[in-house]
C-alpha positions as CSV (number, residue, x, y, z in Angstrom):
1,X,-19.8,69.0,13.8
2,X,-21.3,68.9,10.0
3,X,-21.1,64.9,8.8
4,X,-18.7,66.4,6.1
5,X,-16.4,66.3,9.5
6,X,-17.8,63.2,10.9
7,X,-16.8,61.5,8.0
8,X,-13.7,62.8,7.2
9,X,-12.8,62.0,10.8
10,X,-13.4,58.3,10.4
11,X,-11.4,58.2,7.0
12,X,-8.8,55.3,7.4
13,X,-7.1,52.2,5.5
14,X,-8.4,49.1,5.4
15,X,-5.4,47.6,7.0
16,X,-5.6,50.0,10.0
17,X,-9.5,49.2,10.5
18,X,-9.3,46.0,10.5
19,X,-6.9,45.7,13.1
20,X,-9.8,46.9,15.5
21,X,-11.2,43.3,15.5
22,X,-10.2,41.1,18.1
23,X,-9.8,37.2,18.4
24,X,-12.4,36.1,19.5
25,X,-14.7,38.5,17.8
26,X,-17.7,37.8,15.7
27,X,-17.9,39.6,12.3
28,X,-20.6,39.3,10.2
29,X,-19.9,40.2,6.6
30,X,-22.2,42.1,4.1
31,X,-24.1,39.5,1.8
32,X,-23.5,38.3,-1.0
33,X,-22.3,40.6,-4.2
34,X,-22.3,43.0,-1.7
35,X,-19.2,41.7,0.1
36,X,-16.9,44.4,0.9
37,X,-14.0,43.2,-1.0
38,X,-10.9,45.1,0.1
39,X,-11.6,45.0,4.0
40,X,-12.2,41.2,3.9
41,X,-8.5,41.0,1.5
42,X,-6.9,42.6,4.5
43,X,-8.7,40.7,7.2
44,X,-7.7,37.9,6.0
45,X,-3.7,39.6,5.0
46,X,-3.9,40.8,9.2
47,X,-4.7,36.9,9.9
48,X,-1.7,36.0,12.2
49,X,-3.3,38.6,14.8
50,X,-6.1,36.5,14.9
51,X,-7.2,33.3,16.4
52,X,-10.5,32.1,15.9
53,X,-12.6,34.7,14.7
54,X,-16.2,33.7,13.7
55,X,-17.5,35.0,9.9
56,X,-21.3,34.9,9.9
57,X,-23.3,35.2,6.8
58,X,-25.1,33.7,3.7
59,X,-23.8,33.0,0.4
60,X,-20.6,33.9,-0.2
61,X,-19.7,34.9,-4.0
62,X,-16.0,36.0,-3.0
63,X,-13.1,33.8,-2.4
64,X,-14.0,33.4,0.8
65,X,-10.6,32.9,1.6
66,X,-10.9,32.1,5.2
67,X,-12.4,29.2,4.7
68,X,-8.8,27.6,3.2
69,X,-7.5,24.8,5.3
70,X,-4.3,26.8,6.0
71,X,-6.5,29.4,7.6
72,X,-8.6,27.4,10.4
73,X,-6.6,28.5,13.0
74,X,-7.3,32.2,12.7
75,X,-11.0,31.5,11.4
76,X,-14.3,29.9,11.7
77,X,-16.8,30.2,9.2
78,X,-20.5,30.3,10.3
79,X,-22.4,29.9,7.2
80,X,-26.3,30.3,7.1
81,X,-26.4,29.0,2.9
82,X,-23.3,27.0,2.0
83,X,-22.3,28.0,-1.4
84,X,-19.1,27.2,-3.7
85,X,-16.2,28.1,-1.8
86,X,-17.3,26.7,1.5
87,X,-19.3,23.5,1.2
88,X,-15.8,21.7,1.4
89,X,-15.0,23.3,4.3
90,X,-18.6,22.6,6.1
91,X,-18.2,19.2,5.3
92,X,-14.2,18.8,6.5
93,X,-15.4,21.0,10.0
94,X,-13.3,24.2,9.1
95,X,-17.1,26.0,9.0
96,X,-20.0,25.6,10.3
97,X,-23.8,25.3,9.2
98,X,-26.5,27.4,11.5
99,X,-29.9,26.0,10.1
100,X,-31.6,29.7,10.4
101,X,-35.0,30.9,7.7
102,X,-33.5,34.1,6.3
103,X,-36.7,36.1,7.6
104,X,-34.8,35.2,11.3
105,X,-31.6,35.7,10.8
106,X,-31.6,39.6,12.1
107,X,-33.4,38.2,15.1
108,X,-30.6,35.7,15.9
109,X,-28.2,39.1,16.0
110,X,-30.0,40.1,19.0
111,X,-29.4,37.0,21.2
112,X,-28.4,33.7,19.8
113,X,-25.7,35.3,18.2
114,X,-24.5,38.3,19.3
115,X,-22.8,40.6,16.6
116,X,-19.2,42.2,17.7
117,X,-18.1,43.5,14.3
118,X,-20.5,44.2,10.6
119,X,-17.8,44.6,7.8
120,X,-19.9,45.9,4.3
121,X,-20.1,47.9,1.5
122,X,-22.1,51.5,1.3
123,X,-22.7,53.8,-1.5
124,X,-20.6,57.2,-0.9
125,X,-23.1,59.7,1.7
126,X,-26.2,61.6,0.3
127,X,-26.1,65.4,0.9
128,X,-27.5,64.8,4.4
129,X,-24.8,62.1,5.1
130,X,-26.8,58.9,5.0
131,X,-24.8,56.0,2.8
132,X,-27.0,53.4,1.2
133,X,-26.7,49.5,1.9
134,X,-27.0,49.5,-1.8
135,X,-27.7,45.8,-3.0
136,X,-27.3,44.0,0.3
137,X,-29.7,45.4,2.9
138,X,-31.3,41.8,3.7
139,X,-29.4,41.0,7.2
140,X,-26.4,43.7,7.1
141,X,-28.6,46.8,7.7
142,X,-29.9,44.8,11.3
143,X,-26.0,43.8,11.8
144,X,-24.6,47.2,11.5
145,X,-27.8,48.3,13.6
146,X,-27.1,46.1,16.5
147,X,-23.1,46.2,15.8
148,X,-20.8,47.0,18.6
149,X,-18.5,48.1,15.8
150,X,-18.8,48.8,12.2
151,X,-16.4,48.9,9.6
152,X,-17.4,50.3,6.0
153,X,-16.0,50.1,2.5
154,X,-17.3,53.1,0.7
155,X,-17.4,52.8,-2.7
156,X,-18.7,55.3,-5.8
157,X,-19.6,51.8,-7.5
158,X,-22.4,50.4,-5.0
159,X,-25.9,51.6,-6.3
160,X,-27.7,53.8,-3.9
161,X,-30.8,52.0,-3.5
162,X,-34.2,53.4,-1.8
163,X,-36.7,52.9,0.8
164,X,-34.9,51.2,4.6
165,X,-31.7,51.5,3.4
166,X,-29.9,53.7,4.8
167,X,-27.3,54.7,7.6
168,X,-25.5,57.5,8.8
169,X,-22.2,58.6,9.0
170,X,-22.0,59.2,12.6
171,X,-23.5,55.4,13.3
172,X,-20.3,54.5,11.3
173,X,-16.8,53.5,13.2
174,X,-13.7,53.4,10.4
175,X,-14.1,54.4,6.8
176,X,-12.2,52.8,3.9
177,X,-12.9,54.6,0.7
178,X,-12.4,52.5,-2.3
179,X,-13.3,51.6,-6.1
180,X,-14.4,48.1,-5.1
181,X,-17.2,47.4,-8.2
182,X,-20.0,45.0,-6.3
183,X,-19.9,41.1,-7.6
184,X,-20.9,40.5,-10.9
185,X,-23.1,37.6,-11.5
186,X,-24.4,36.9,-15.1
187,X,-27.3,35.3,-16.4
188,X,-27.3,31.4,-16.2
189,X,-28.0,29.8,-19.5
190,X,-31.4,28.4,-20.0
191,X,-31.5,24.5,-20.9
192,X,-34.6,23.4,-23.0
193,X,-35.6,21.6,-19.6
194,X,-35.6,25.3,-17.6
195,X,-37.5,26.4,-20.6
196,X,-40.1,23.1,-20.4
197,X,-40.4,24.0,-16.6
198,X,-40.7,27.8,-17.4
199,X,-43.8,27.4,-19.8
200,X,-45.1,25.3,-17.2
201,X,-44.8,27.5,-14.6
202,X,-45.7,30.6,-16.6
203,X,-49.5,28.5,-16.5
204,X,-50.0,29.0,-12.8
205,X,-49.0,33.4,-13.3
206,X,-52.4,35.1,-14.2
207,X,-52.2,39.0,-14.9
208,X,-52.1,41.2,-12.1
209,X,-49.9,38.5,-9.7
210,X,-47.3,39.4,-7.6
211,X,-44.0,37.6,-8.2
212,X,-41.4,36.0,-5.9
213,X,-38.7,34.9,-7.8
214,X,-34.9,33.2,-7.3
215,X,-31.7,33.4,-9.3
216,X,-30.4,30.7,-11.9
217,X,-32.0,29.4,-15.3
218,X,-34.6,28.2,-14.1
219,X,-36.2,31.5,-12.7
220,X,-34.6,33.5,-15.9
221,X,-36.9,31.0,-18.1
222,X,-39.8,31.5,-15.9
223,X,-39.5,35.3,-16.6
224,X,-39.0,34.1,-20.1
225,X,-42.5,32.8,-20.0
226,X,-44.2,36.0,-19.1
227,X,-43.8,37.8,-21.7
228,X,-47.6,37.8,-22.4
229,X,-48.9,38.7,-18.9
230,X,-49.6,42.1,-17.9
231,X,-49.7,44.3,-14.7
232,X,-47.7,42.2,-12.4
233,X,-46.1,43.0,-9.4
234,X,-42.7,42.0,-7.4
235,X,-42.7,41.5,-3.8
236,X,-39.6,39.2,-3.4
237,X,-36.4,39.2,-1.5
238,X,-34.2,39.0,-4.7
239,X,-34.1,39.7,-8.3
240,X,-31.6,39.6,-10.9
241,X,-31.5,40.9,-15.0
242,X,-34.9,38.7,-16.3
243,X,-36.6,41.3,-14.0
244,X,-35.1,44.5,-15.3
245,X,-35.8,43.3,-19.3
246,X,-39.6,42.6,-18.4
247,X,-40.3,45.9,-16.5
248,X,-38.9,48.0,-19.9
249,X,-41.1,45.6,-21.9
250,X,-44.0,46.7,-19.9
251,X,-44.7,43.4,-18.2
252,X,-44.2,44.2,-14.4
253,X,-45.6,47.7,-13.5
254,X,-46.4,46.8,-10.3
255,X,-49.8,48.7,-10.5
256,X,-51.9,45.9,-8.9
257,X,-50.7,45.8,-6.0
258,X,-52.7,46.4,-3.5
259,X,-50.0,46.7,-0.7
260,X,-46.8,48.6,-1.5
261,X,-48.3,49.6,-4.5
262,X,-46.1,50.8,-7.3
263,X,-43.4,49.7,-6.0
264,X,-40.8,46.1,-6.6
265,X,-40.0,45.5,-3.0
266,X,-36.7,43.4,-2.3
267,X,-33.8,43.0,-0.1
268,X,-30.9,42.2,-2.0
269,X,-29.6,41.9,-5.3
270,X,-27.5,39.6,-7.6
271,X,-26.5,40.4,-11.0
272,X,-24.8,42.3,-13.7
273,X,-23.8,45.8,-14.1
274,X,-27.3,46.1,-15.8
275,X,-29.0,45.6,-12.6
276,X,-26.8,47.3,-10.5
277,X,-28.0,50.5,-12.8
278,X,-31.4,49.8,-13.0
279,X,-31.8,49.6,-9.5
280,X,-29.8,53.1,-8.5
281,X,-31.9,55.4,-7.5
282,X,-34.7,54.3,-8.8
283,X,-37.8,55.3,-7.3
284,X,-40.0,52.0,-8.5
285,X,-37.5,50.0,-6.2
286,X,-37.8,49.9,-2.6
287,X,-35.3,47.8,-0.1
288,X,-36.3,46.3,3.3
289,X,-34.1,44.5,5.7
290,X,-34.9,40.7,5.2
291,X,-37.2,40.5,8.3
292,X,-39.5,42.8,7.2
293,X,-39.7,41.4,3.3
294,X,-39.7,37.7,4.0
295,X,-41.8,38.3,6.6
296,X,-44.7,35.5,6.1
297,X,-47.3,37.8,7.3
298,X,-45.5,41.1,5.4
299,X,-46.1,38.9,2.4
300,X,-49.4,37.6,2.8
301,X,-50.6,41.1,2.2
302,X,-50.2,41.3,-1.0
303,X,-52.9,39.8,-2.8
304,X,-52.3,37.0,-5.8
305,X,-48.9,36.1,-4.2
306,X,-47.0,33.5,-6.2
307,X,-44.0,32.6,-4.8
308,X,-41.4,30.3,-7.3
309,X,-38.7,28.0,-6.0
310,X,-36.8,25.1,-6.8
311,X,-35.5,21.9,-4.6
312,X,-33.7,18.9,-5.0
313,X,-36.0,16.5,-3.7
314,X,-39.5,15.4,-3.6
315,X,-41.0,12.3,-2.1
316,X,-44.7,10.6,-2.4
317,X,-45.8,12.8,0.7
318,X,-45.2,15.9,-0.6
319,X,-41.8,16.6,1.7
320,X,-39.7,18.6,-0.1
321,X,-35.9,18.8,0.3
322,X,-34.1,22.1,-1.3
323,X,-30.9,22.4,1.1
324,X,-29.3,19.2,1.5
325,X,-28.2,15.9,-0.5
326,X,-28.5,13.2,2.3
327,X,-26.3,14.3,4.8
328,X,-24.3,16.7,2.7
329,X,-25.2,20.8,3.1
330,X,-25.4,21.8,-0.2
331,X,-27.4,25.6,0.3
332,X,-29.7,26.6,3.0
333,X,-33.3,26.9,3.3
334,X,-32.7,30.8,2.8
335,X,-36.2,32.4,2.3
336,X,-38.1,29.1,0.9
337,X,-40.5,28.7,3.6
338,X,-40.7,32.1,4.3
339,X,-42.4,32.9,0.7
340,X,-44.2,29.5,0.4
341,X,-46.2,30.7,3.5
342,X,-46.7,33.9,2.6
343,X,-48.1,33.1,-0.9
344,X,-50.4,30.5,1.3
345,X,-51.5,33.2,3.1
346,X,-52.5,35.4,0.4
347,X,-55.5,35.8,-0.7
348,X,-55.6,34.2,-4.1
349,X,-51.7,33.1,-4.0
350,X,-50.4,30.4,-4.9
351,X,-46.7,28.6,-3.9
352,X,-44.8,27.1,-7.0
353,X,-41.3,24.5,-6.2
354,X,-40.4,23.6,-9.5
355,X,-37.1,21.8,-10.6
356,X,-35.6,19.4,-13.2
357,X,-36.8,15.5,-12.8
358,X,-33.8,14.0,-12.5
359,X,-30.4,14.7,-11.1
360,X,-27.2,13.1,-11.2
361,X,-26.9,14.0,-15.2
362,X,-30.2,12.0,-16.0
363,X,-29.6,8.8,-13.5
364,X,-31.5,9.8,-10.4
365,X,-35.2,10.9,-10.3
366,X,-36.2,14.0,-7.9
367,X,-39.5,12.7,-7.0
368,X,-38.9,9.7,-5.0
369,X,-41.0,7.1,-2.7
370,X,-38.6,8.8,0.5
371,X,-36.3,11.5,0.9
372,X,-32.5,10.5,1.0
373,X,-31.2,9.4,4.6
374,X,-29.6,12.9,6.3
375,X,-31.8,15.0,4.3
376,X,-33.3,17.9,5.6
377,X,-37.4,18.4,5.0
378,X,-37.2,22.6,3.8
379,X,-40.8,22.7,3.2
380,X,-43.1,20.8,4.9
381,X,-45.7,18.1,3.5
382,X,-48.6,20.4,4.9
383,X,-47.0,23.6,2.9
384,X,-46.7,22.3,-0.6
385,X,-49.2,23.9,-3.3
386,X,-48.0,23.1,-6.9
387,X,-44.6,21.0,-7.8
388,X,-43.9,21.6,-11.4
389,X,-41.2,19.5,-13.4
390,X,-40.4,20.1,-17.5
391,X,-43.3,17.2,-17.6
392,X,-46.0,18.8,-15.8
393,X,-48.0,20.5,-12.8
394,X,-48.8,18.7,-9.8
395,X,-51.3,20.2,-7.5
396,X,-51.1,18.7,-3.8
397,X,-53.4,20.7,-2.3
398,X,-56.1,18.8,-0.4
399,X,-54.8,15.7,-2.1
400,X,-54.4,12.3,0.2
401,X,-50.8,10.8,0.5
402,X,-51.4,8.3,-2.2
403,X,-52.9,10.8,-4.5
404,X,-50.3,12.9,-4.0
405,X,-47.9,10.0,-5.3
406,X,-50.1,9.5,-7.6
407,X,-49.6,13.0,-8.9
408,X,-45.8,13.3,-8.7
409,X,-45.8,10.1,-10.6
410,X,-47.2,11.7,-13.7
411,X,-44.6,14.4,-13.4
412,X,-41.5,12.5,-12.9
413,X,-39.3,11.9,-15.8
414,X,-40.8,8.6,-18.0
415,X,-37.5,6.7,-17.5
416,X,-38.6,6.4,-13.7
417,X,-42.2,6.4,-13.5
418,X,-42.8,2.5,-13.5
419,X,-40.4,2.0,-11.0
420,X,-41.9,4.8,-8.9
421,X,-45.5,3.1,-9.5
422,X,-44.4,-0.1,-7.8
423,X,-43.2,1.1,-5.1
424,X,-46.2,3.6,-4.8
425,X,-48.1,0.1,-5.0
426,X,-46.0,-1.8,-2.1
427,X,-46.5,1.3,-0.1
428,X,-50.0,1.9,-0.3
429,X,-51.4,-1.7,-0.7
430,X,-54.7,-2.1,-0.1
């Protein structure tokens, strides 16, 4: 049989494949913007069939609407990154939070936590019958792998991306063929603070780096700050529209790197429409899973690694909390720790956590004596290279505990700094 057959012969509704999961099962769903839309609307329409079926994945930018209260008793969410729609129900026990690096999670698929059902969204088959993962290979590529069932939307809007991204028809079980258009995520508007941090941060990039970048203002006016630089590279597990504007201006050519060279490597995207072009097949781009391009070691390999990340929370030692706010889960430590030591690792890399220096609209500082009680360390003390705030670098590398403080001090915002210097003095008395 051709795969023309094959896949005609899987061809179905979404309403009929979904019926195929049981109680009891557990589905993980494709990531991100890359949610498959119209099988998780009838998964949760089919919900009086169910009891207690278990949702695994990261950030959810759908409506995630089994996570409302009147839907507990047909679902649990396992959540590895709590986003919008279910940090309330984290926090009132309707969902759960699995602490889990994103480099790991395919590895927890093979024992901790077993995968029954993958749900996701695929790019119509190549002439060979192979669908792309499009913009969410990250953990759904191993799912599916390692799936005793998979159930795919197939839809002529996903991109067809390159590189590890691919399955085929015959590894698929039920077929729902639809116009789904992947999420939509537009640029965040950039603050003068993002753009203070940005220029700062935009210091540390020499020509020739290879960039690992996040989503949000603050990366966007990062990017913003390159403008100037030349040859770099992107080795990173996301990027969104900031990247696509600086490759056409001639900024990121990837031709320094010395290990996938020519190439932006990534495992999932988040954007707009412009993106989602961009990235379709393009040569230039090339897609891992999320355990091969977070992969500490994978990273280290290419040479001038800078990694860039933000946090929430910074105290005099140099712990840094990006995932929690006291006891509350407010992300996940995602890929954090999996790119600060990789950039560690690199031979002439560099890790960047930058952020705002206050919270709380201007009446909290972000570099603090201790972490909050119930916080969560992301990155530890003995990991931290540069912390950057709109008011300066700090470099804690092979600096002492009080010279750290001292350090974070002269970055914190000037409304908090003498109170921050008091208790650096009761703390480190002599």
């Amino acid at each position: 049989m051709n795969w023309h057959d094959i896949y005609k012969s899987k061809l179905t509704t979404a309403e009929e494949a979904v019926s195929h999961i049981k109680s009891g099962d557990r589905v993980v769903n494709g990531h991100a913007t890359g949610e498959p839309q119209e099988l998780l609307r009838a998964i949760v329409a089919n919900k009086e069939s169910y009891q207690n079926v278990e949702i695994v994945h990261m950030v959810a930018m759908g409506k995630a609407e089994y996570c409302l209260p009147e839907n507990a008793r047909h679902f649990v969410h396992n959540s590895f990154f709590a986003g919008g729609t279910s940090r309330k129900a984290i926090e009132e026990g309707r969902a759960k939070f699995t602490p889990c690096h994103f480099s790991m999670i395919p590895s927890m698929f093979d024992s901790a936590l077993p995968v029954d059902v993958t749900i996701c969204l695929l790019s119509p088959p190549d002439e060979h019958g192979y669908c792309s993962f499009g913009i969410s290979v990250d953990y759904t590529k191993p799912a599916a792998e390692k799936s005793k069932l998979v159930i795919a939307e197939v839809s002529p809007y996903m991109p067809r991306t390159l590189g590890h991204s691919f399955i085929h028809v015959s590894q698929i079980d039920h077929i729902v063929e639809t116009e789904t258009k992947p999420i939509v995520l537009h640029p965040a508007k950039i603050n003068p603070v993002d753009e203070a941090i940005g220029r700062n941060c935009g210091e540390l990039v020499r020509n020739g780096d290879c960039l690992q970048l996040g989503i949000g203002g603050l990366p966007d006016a990062v990017l913003a700050s390159l403008k100037d630089k030349r040859d770099l590279g992107i080795h990173t597990e996301m990027f969104s529209d900031g990247v696509v504007d600086l490759f056409h201006q001639g900024v990121i050519n990837c031709k320094k790197k010395n290990f996938h060279n020519g190439k932006m490597v990534a495992t999932f995207f988040m954007g707009t429409e412009k993106l989602y072009n961009f990235v379709h097949n393009n040569p230039i781009v090339e897609m891992f899973p999320v355990d091969y391009t977070n992969n500490p070691s994978i990273i280290a390999r290419n040479d001038n690694m800078v990694s860039i990340n933000s946090a929430i929370q910074v105290d005099f030692t140099g712990q840094v909390v990006s995932d929690t706010i006291g006891y509350r889960q407010f992300s996940g430590s995602g890929g954090q720790l999996d790119f600060v030591r990789g950039a560690q690792w690199s031979k002439g890399g560099r890790s960047i956590l930058a952020f705002s220096s206050t919270a709380a609209k201007g009446t909290a500082s972000r570099i603090v004596s201790h972490i909050d009680e119930g916080a969560s360390v992301t990155t530890p003390r003995t990991d931290v290279h540069y912390i950057v705030t709109e008011y300066g670098i700090a470099n804690l590398r092979g600096k002492s505990v009080p010279e750290r403080a001292k350090a974070l001090i002269s970055i914190a915002h000037p409304d908090f700094r003498e109170n921050l210097e008091r208790e650096a003095a009761r703390i480190f008395r002599k």
